[in-house]
Every structure is written in structure tokens, then in C-alpha cells.
PQR file with spaces between the fields and no chain letter, atoms N, CA, C, O and H, PARSE charges and radii, in Angstrom:
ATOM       1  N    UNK     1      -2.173 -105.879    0.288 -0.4000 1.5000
ATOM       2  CA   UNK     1      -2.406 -105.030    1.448 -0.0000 2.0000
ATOM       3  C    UNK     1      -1.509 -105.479    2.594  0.5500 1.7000
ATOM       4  O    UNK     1      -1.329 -106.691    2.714 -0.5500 1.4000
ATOM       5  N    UNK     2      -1.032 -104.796    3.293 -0.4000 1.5000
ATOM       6  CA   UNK     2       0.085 -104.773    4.508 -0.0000 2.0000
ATOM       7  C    UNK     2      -0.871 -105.536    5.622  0.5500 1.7000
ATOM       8  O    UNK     2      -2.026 -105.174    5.847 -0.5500 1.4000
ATOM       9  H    UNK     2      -1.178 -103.811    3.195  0.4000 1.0000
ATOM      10  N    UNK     3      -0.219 -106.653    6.288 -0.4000 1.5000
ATOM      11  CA   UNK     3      -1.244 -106.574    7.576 -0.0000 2.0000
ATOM      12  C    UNK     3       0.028 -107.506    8.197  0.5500 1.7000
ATOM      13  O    UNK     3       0.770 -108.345    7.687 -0.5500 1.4000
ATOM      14  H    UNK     3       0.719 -106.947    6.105  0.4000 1.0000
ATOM      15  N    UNK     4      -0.111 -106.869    9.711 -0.4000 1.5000
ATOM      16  CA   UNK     4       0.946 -107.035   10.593 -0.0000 2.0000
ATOM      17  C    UNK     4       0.791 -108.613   10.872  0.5500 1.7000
ATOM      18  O    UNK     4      -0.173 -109.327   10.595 -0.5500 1.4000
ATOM      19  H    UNK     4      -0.714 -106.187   10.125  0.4000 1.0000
ATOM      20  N    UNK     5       1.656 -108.862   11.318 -0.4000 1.5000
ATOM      21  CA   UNK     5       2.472 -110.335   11.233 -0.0000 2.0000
ATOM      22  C    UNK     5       1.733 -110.879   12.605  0.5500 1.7000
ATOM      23  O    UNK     5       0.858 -111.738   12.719 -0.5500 1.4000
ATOM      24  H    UNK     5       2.439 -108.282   11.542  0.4000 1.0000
ATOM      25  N    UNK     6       2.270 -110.228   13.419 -0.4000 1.5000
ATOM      26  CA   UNK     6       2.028 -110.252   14.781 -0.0000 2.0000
ATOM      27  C    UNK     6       1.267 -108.572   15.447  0.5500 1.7000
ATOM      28  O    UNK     6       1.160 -107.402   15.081 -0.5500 1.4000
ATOM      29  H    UNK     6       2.981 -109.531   13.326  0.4000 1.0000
ATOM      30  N    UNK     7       0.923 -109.376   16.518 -0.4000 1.5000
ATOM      31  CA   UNK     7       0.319 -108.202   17.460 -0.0000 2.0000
ATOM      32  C    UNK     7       1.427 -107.161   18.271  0.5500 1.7000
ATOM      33  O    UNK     7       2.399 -107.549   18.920 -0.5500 1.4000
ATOM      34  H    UNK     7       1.010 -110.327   16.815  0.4000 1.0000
ATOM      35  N    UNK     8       1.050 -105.864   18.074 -0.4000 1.5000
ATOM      36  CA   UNK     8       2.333 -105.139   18.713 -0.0000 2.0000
ATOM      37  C    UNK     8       1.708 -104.767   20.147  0.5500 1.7000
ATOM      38  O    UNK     8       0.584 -104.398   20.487 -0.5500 1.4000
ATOM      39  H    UNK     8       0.260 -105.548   17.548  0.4000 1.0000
ATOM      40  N    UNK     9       2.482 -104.930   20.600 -0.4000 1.5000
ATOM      41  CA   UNK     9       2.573 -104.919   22.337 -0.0000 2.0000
ATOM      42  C    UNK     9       2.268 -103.402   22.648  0.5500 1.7000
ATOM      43  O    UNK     9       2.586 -102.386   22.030 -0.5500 1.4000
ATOM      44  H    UNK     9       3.394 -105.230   20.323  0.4000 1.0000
ATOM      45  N    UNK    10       1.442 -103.612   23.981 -0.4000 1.5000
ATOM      46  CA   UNK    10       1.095 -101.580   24.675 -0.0000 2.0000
ATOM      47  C    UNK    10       2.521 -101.380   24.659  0.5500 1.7000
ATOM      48  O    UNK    10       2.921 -100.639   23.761 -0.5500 1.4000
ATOM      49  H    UNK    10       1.184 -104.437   24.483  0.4000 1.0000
ATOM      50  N    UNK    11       3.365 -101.854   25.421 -0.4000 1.5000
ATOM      51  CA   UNK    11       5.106 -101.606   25.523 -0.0000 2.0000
ATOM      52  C    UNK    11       5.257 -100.697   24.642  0.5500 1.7000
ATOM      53  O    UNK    11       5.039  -99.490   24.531 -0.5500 1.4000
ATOM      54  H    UNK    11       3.041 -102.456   26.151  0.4000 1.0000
ATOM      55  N    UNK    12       5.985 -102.153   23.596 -0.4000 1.5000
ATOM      56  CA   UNK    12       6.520 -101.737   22.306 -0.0000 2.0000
ATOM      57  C    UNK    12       5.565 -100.333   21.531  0.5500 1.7000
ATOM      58  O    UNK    12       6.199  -99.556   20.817 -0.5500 1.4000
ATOM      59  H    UNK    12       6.162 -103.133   23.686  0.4000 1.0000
ATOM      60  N    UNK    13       4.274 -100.144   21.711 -0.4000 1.5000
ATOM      61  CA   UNK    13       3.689  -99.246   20.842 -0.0000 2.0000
ATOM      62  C    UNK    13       4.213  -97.894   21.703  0.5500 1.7000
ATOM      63  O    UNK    13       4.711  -96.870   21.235 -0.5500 1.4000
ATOM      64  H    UNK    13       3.759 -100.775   22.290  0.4000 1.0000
ATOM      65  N    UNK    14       4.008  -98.141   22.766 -0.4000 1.5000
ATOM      66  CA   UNK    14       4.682  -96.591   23.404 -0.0000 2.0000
ATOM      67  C    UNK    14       5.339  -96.250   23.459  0.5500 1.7000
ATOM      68  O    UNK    14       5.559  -95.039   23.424 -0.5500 1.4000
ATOM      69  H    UNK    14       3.603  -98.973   23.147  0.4000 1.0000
ATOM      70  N    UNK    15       6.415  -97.510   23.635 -0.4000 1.5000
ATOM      71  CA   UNK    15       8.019  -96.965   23.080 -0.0000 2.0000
ATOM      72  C    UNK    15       8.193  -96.244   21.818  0.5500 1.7000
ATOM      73  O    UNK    15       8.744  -95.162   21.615 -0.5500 1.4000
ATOM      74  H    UNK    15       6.237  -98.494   23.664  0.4000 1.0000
ATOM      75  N    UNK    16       7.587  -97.095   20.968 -0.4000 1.5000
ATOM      76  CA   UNK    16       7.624  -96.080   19.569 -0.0000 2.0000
ATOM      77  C    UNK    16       7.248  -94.667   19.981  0.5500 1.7000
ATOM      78  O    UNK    16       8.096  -93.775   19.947 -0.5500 1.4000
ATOM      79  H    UNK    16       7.140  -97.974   21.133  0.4000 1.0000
ATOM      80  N    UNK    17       5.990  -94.437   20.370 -0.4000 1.5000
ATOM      81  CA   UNK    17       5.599  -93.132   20.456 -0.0000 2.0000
ATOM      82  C    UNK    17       6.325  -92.096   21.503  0.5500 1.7000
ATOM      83  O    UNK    17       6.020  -90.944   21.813 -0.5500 1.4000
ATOM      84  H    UNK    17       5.301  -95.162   20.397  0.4000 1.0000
ATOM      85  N    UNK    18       7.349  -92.903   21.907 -0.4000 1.5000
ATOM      86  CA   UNK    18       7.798  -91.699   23.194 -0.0000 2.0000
ATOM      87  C    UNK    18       8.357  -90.246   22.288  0.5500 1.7000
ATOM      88  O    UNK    18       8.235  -89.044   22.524 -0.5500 1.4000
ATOM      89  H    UNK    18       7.597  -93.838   21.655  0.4000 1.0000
ATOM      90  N    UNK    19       8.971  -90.964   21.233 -0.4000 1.5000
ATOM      91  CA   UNK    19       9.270  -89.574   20.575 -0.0000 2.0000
ATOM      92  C    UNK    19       8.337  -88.457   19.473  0.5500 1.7000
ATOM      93  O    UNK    19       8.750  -87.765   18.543 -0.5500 1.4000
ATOM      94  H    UNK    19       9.070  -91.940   21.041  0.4000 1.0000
ATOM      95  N    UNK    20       7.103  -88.612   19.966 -0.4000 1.5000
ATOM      96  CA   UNK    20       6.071  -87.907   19.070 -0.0000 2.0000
ATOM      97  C    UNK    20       5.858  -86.958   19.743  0.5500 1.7000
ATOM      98  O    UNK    20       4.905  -86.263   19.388 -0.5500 1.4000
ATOM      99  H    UNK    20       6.767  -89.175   20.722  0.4000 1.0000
ATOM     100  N    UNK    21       6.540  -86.587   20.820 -0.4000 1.5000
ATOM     101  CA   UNK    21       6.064  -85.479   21.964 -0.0000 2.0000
ATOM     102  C    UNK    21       6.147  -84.558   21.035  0.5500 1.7000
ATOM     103  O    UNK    21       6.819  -84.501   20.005 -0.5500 1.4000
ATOM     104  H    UNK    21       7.314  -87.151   21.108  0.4000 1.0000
ATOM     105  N    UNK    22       5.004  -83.481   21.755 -0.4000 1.5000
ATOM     106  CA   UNK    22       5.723  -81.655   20.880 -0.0000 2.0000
ATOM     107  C    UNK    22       6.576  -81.130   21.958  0.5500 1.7000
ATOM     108  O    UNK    22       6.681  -81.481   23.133 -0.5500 1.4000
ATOM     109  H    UNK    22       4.458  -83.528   22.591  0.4000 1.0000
ATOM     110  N    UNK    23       7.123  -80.265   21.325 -0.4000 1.5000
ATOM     111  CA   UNK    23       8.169  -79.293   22.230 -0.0000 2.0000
ATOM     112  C    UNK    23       7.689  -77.678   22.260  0.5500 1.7000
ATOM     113  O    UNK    23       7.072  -77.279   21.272 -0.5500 1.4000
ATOM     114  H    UNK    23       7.038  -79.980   20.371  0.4000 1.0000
ATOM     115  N    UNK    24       7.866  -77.042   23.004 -0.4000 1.5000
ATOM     116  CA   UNK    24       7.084  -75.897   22.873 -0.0000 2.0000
ATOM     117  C    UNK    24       8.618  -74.981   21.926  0.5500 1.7000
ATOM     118  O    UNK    24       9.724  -75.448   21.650 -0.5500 1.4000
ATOM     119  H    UNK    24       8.366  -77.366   23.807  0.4000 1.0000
ATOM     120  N    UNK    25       8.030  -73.542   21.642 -0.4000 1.5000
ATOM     121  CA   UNK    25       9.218  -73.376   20.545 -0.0000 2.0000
ATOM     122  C    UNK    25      10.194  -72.428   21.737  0.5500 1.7000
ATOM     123  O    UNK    25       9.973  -72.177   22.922 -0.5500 1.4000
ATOM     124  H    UNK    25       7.133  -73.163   21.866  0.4000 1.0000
ATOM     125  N    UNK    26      11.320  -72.062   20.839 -0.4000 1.5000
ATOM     126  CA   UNK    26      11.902  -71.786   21.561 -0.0000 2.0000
ATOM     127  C    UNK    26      12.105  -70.470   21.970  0.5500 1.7000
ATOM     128  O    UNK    26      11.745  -69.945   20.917 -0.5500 1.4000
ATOM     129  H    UNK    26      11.499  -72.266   19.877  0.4000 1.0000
ATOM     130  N    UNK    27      12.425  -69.466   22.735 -0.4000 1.5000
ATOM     131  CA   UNK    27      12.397  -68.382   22.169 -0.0000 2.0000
ATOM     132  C    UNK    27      13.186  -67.125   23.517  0.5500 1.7000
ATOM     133  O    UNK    27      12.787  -66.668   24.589 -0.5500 1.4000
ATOM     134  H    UNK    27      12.718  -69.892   23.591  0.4000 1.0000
ATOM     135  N    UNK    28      14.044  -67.024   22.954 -0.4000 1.5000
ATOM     136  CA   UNK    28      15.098  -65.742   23.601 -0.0000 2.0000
ATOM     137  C    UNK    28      14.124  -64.479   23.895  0.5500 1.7000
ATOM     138  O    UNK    28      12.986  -64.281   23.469 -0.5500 1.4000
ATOM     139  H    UNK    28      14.369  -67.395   22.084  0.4000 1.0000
ATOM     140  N    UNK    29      14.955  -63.658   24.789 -0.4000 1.5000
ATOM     141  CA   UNK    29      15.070  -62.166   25.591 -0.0000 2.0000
ATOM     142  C    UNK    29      15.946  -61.241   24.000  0.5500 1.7000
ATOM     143  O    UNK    29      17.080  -61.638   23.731 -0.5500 1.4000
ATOM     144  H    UNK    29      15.879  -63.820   25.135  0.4000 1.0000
ATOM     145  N    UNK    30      15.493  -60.392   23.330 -0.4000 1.5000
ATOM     146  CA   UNK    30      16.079  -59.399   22.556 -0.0000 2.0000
ATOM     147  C    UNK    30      16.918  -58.678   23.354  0.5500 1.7000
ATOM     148  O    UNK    30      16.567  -58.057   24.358 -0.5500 1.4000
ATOM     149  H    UNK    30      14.572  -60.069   23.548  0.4000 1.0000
ATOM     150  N    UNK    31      18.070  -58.760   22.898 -0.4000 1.5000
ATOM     151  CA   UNK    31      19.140  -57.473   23.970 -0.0000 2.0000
ATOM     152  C    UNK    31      18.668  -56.346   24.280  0.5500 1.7000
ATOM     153  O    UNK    31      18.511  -55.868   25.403 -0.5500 1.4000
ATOM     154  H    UNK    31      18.355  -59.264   22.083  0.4000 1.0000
ATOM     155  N    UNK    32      18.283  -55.623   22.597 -0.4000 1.5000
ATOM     156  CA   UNK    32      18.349  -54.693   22.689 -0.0000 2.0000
ATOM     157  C    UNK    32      16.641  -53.422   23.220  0.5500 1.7000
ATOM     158  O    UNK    32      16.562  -52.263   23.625 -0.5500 1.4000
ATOM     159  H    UNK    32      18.411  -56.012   21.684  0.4000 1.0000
ATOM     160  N    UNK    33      15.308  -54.833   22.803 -0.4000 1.5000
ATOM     161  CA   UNK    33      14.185  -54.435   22.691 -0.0000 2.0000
ATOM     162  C    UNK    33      13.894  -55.143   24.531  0.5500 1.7000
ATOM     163  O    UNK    33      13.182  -54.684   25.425 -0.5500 1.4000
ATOM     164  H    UNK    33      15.372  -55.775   22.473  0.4000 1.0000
ATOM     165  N    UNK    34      14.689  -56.254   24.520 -0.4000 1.5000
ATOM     166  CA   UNK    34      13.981  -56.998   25.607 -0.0000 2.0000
ATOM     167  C    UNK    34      12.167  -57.567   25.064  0.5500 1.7000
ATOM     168  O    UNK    34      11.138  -57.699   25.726 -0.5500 1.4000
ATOM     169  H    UNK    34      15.268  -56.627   23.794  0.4000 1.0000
ATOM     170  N    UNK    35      12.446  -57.764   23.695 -0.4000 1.5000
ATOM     171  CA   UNK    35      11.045  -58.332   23.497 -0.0000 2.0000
ATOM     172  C    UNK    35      11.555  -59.777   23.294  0.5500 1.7000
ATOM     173  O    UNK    35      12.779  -59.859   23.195 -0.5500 1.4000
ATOM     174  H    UNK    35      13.282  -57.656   23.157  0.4000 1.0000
ATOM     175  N    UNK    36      10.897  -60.874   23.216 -0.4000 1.5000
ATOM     176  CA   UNK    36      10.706  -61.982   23.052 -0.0000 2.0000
ATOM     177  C    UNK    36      10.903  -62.405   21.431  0.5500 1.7000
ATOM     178  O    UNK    36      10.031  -61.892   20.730 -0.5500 1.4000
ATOM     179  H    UNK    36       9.902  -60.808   23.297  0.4000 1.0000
ATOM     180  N    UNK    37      11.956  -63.309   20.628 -0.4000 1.5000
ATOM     181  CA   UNK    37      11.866  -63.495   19.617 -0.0000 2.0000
ATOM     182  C    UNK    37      12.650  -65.264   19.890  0.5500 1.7000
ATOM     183  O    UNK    37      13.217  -65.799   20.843 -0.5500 1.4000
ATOM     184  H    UNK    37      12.664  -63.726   21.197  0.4000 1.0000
ATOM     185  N    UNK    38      12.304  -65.673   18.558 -0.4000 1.5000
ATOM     186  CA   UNK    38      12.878  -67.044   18.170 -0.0000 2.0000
ATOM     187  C    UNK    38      14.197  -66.775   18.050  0.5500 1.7000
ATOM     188  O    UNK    38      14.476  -65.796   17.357 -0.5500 1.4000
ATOM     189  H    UNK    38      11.844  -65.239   17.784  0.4000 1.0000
ATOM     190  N    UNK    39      15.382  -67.589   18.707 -0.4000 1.5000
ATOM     191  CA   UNK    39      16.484  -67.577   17.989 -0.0000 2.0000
ATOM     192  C    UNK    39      16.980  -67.665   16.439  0.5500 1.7000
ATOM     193  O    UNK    39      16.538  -68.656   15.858 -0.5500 1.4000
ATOM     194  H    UNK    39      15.155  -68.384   19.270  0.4000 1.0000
ATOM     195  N    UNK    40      17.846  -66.781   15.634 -0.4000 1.5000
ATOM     196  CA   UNK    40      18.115  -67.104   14.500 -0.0000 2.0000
ATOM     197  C    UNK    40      17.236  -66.293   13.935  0.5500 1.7000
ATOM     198  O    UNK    40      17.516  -66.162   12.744 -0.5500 1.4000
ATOM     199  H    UNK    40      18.205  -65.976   16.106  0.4000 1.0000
ATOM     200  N    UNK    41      16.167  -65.601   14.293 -0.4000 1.5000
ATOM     201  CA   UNK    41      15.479  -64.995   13.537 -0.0000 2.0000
ATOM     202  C    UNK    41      15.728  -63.390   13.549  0.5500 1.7000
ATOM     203  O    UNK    41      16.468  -62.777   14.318 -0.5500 1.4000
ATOM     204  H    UNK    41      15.940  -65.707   15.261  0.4000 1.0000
ATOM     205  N    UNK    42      14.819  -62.796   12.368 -0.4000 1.5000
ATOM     206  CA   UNK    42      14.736  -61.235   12.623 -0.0000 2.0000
ATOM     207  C    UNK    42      13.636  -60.903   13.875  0.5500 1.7000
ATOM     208  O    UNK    42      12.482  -61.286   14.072 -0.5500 1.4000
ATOM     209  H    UNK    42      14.218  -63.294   11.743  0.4000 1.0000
ATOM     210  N    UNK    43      14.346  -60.207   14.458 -0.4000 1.5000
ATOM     211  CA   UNK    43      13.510  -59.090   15.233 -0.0000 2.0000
ATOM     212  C    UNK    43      12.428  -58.281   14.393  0.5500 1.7000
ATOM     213  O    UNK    43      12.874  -57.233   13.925 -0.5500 1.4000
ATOM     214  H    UNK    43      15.283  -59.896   14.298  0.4000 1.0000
ATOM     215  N    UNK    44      10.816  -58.615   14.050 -0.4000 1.5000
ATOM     216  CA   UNK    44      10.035  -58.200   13.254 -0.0000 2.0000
ATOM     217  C    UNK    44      10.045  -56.743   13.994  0.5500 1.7000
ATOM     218  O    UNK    44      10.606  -55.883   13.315 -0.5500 1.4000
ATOM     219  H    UNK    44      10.454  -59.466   14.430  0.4000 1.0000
ATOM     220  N    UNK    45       9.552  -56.309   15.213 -0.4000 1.5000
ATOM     221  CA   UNK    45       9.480  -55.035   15.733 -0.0000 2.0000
ATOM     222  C    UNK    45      10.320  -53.632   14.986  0.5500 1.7000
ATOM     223  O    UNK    45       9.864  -52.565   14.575 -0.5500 1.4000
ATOM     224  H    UNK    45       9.097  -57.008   15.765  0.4000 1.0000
ATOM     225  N    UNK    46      11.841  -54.216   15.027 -0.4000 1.5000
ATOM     226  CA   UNK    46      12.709  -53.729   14.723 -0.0000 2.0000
ATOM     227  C    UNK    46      13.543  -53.840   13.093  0.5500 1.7000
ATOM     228  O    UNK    46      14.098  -52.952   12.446 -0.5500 1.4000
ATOM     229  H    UNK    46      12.211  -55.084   15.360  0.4000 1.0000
ATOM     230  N    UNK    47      13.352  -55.313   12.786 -0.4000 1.5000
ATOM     231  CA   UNK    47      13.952  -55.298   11.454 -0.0000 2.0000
ATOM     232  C    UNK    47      15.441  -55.680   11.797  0.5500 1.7000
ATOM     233  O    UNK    47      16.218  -55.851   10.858 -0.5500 1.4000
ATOM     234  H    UNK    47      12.901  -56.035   13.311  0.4000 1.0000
ATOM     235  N    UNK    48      15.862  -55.818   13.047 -0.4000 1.5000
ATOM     236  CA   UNK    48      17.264  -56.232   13.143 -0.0000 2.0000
ATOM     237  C    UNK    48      17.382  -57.481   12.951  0.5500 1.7000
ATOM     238  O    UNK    48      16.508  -58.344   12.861 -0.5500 1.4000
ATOM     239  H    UNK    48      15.231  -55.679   13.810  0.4000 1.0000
ATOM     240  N    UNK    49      18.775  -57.572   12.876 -0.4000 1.5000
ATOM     241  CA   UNK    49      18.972  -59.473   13.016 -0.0000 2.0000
ATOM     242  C    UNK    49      20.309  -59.404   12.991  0.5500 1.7000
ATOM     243  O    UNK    49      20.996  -59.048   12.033 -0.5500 1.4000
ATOM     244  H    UNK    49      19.485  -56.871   12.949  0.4000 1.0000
ATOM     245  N    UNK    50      20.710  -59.781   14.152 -0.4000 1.5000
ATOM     246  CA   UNK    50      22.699  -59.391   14.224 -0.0000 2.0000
ATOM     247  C    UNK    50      23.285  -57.883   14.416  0.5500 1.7000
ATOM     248  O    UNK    50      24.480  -57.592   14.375 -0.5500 1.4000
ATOM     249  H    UNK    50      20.152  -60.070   14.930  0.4000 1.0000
ATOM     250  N    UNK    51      22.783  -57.465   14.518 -0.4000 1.5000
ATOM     251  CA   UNK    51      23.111  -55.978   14.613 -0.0000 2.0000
ATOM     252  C    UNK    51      23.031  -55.209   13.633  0.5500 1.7000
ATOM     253  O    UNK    51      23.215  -53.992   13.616 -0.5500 1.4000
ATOM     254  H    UNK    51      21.812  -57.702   14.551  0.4000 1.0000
ATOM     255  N    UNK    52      22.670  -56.110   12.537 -0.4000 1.5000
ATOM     256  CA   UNK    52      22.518  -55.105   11.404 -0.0000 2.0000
ATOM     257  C    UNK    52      20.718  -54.397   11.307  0.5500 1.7000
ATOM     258  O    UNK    52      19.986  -54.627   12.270 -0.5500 1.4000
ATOM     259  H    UNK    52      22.521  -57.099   12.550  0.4000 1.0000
ATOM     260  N    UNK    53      20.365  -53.878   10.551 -0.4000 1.5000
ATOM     261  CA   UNK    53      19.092  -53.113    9.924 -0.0000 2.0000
ATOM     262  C    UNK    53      18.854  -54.132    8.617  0.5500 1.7000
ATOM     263  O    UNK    53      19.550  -53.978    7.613 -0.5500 1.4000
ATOM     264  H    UNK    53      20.960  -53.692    9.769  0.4000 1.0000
ATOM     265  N    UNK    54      18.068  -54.941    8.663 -0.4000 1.5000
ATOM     266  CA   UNK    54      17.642  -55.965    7.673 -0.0000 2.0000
ATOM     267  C    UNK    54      16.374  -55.701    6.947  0.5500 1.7000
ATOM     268  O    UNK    54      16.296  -55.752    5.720 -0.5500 1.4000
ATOM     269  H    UNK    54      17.503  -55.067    9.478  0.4000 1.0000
ATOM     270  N    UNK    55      15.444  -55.433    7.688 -0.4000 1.5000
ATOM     271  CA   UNK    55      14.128  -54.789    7.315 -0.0000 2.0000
ATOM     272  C    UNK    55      13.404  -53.309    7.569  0.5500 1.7000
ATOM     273  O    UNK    55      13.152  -52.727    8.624 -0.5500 1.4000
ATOM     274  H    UNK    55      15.508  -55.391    8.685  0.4000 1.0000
ATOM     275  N    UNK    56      13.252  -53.064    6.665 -0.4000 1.5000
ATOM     276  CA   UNK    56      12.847  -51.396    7.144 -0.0000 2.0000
ATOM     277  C    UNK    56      11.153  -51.566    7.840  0.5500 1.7000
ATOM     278  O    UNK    56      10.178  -52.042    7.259 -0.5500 1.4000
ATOM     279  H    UNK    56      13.456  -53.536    5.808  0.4000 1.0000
ATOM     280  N    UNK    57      11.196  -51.167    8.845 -0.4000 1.5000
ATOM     281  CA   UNK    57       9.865  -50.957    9.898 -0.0000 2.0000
ATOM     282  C    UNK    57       8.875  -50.620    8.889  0.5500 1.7000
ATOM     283  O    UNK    57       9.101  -49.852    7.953 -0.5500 1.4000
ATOM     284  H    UNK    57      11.988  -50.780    9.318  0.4000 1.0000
ATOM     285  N    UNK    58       7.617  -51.296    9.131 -0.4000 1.5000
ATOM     286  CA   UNK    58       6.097  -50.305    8.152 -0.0000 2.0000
ATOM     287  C    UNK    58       5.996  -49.283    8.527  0.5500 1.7000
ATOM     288  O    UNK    58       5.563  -48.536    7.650 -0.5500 1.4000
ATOM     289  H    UNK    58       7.433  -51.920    9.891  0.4000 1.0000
ATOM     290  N    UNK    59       6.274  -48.567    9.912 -0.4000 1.5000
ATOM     291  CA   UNK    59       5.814  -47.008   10.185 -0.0000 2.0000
ATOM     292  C    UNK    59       7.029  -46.703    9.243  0.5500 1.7000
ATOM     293  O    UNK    59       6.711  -46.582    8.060 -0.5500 1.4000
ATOM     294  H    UNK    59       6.625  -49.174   10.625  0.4000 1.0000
ATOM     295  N    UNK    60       7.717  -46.627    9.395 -0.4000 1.5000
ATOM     296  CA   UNK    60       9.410  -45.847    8.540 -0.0000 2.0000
ATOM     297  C    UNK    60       8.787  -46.166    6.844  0.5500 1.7000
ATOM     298  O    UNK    60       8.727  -45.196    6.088 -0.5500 1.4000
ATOM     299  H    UNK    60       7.975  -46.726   10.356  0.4000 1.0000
ATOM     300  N    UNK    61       8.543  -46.932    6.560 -0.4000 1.5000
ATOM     301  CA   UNK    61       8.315  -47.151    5.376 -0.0000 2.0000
ATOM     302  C    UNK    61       6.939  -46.269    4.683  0.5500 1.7000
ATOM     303  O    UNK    61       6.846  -45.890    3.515 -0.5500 1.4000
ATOM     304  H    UNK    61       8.591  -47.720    7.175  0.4000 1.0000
ATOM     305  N    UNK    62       6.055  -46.106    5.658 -0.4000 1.5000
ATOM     306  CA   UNK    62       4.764  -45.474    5.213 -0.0000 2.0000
ATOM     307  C    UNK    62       5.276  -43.990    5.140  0.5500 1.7000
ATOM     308  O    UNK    62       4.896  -43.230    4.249 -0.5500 1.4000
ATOM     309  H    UNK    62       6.130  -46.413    6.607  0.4000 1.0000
ATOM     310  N    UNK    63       6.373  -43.528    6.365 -0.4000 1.5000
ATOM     311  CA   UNK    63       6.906  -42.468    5.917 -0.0000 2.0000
ATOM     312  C    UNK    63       7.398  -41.627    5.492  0.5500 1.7000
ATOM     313  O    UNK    63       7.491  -40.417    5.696 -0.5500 1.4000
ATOM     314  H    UNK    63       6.681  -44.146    7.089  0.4000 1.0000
ATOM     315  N    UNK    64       7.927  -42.710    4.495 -0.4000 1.5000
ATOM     316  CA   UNK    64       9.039  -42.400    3.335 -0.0000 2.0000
ATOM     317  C    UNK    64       8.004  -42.609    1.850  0.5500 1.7000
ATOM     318  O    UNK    64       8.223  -42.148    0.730 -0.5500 1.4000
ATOM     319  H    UNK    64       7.852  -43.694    4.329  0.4000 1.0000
ATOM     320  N    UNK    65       7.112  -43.264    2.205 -0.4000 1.5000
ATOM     321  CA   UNK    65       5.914  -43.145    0.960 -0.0000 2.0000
ATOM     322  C    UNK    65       5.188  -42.311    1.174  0.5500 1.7000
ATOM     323  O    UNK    65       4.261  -42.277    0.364 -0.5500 1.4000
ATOM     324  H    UNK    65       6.935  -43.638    3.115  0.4000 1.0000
ATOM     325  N    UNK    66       5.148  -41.103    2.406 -0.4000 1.5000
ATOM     326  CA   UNK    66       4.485  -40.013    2.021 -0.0000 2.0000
ATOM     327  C    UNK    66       4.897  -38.959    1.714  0.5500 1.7000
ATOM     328  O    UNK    66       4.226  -38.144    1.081 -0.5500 1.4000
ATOM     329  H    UNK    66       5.900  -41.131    3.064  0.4000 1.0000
ATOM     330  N    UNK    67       6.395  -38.715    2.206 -0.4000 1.5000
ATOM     331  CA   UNK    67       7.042  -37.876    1.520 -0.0000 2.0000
ATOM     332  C    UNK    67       7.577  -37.714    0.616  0.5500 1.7000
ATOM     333  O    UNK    67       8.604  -37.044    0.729 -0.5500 1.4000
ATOM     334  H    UNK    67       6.941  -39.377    2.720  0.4000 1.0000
ATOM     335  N    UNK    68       7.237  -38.172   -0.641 -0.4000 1.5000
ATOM     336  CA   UNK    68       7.490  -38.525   -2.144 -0.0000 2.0000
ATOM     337  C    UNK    68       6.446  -37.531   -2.628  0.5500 1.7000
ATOM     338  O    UNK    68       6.229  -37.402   -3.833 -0.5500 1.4000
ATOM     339  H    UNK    68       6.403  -38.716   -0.733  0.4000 1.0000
């Protein structure tokens, strides 16, 4: 079983921990929606991502499954 050698110091223990902080995430202005998204990601609203059409919308999609 592991058992520490010595006693670790308040210091030293907080130093360790300075980097356990959280960060809140990050998250951009959409050009084109002006909605709020993560960088790097798709625009779920829209289905964009780069200017392209990546995902087809559920309303668009339900409407193309009813006109079948």
C-alpha cells in the first residue's frame, strides 16, 4: 500500500490544485443566426457549419416525410 513519505504542505497542496479550476465553455455570436454556439461546431438550429448545409433541420425533414 502507498503511504506518503512525508507530510504535504497547505502550500504545496494548493499549488498542485491551482490547475483543477473549471473554465466555463466557450461560446461565439453565429453570423448568420446571431444565436449563440460553441466554436467548431454545427449550428444545431440551422444545420450549418462553415457555410455549408450539413444537417437537414427536423421541421424540413418531417416535411419531406410527409410528402412521400
Amino acid at each position: 500500500m502507498a503511504v506518503p513519505k512525508k507530510k504535504v504542505s497547505k502550500s504545496r497542496r494548493d499549488m498542485r490544485r491551482a490547475h483543477h479550476a473549471l473554465t466555463p465553455p466557450t461560446v461565439v455570436e453565429d453570423k448568420d443566426t446571431g444565436e449563440y454556439r460553441r466554436p467548431h461546431h454545427i449550428d444545431l438550429k440551422t444545420g450549418m457549419y462553415r457555410g455549408r448545409q450539413v444537417l437537414v433541420r427536423r421541421e424540413e425533414a418531417e416535411e419531406d416525410e410527409g410528402e412521400e
